[in-house]
N, C-alpha and C positions, 0 to 999 in steps of 0.2 A: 504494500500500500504506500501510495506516496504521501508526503507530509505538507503541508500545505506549509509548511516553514520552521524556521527557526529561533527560538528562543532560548536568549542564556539568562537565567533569575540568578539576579541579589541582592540577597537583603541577608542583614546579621540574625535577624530570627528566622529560625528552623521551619517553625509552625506555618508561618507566611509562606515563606519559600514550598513547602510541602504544598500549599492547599490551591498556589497558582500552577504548582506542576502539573499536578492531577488534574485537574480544571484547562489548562493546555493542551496537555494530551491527550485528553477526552473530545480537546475541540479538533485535534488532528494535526497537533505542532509534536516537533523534536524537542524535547528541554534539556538544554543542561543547568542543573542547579548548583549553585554555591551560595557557601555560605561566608565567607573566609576572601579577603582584601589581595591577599600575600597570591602576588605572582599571576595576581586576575587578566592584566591584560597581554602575558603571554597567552593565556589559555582563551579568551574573546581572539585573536588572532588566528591560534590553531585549527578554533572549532569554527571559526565565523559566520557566526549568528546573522539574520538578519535583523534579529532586534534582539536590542539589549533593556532588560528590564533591571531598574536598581532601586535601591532606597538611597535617599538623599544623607541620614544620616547614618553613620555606621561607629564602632567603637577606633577601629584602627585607621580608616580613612574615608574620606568623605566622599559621598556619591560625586559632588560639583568636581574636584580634582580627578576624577576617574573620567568625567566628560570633556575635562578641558587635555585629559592625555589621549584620550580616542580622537579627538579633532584635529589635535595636533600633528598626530600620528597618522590622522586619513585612514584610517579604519573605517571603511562601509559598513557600517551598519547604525541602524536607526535607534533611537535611546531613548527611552521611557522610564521621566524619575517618578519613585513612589516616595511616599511620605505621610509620617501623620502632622507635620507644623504646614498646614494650607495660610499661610501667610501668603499675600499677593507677590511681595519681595523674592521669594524665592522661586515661586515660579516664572516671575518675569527672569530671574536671573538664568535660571535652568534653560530658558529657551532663547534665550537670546545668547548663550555658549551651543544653542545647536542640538538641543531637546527637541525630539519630535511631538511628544507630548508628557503630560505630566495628571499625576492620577492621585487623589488624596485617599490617604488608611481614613479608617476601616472602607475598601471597596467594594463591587461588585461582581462576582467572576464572569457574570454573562458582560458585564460592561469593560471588562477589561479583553477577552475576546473579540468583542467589536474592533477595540482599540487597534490591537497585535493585527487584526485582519485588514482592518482599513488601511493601516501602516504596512503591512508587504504587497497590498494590492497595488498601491501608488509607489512603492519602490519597484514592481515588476511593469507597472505603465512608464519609470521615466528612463528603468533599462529598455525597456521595449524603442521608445522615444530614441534615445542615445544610439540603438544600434537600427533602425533606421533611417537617420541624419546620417549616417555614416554611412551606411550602401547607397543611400540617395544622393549622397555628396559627391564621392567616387563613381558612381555613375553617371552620373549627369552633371561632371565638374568640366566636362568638354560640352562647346557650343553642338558639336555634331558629332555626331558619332560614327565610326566607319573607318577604315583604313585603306581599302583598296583602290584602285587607280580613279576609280569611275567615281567615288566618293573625294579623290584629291583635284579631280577636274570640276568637279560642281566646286570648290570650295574656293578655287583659285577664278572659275566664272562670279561667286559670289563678289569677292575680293575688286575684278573689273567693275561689275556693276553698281557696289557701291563707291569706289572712287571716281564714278561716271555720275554721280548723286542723282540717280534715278530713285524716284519716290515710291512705286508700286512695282511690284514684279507677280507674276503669274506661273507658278509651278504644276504645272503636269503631268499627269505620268498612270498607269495603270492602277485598279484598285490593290491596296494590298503592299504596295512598293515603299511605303514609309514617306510620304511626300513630307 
């Protein structure tokens, strides 16, 4: 079965981390859970997540410092702080270092599903986006397209008839031939 994505949890309580796992994996995500600061963004790296779900506060370090090393570091993946101080301060602050969104404790697991889902839908619409800008670009980064002889004699009649600054031209040619 495939997974509709990926999730790495953390938060310093066990019991949270537990009960958004279960509740992820029941909605159809991969999870990796932690609980523990030490060594977190080699293992966000290894595993790479498409979303990283965290608590803002932790005993050994702080969610904020964990988001301002993922940005810095250009790690793809999308960051959702959790938190029970729903202070305005901290969330402006969270997302304006590059928080996809932000979720205040005690939450709701169907609402935090939404969350995770709306956030790799839109991460897989602006790869989708990315990679065709990029075949579109490469394809159509030439005026014309063709290489062969019959294609370098139009190009070079082109070439005549606009240094002849003639205003209309009328092209021709069998159905099907790519006029």
């Amino acid at each position: 079965m495939k997974t509709k994505g990926k999730v790495f949890l953390l938060d310093d309580e066990e019991l949270i981390v537990s009960v958004l796992a279960k509740s992820l994996k029941r909605g159809g995500y991969e999870v990796y859970p932690e609980t523990e600061t030490d060594g977190v963004i080699d293992k966000i790296k290894s595993w790479d997540p498409d979303v990283l779900m965290m608590d803002i506060r932790m005993p050994d370090r702080s969610g904020i410092d964990i988001l301002e090393e993922i940005k810095d570091l250009q790690i793809d993946t999308q960051v959702v702080m959790l938190t029970a101080d729903d202070t305005v301060e901290t969330a402006v602050r969270a997302m304006k270092l590059g928080a996809a969104d932000y979720l205040t404790k005690p939450f709701n697991t169907d609402e935090v599903n939404i969350v995770i889902g709306n956030i790799i839908n839109n991460q897989n619409l602006r790869h989708e986006v990315d990679y065709l800008r990029k075949a579109y670009s490469e394809t159509f980064e030439k005026e014309m397209l063709g290489e062969s002889a019959v294609m370098k004699d139009l190009q070079e009649n082109i070439l005549k008839i606009a240094q002849a600054q003639v205003s209309n031209i009328l092209v021709t040619g069998e159905s099907g031939v790519g006029k």
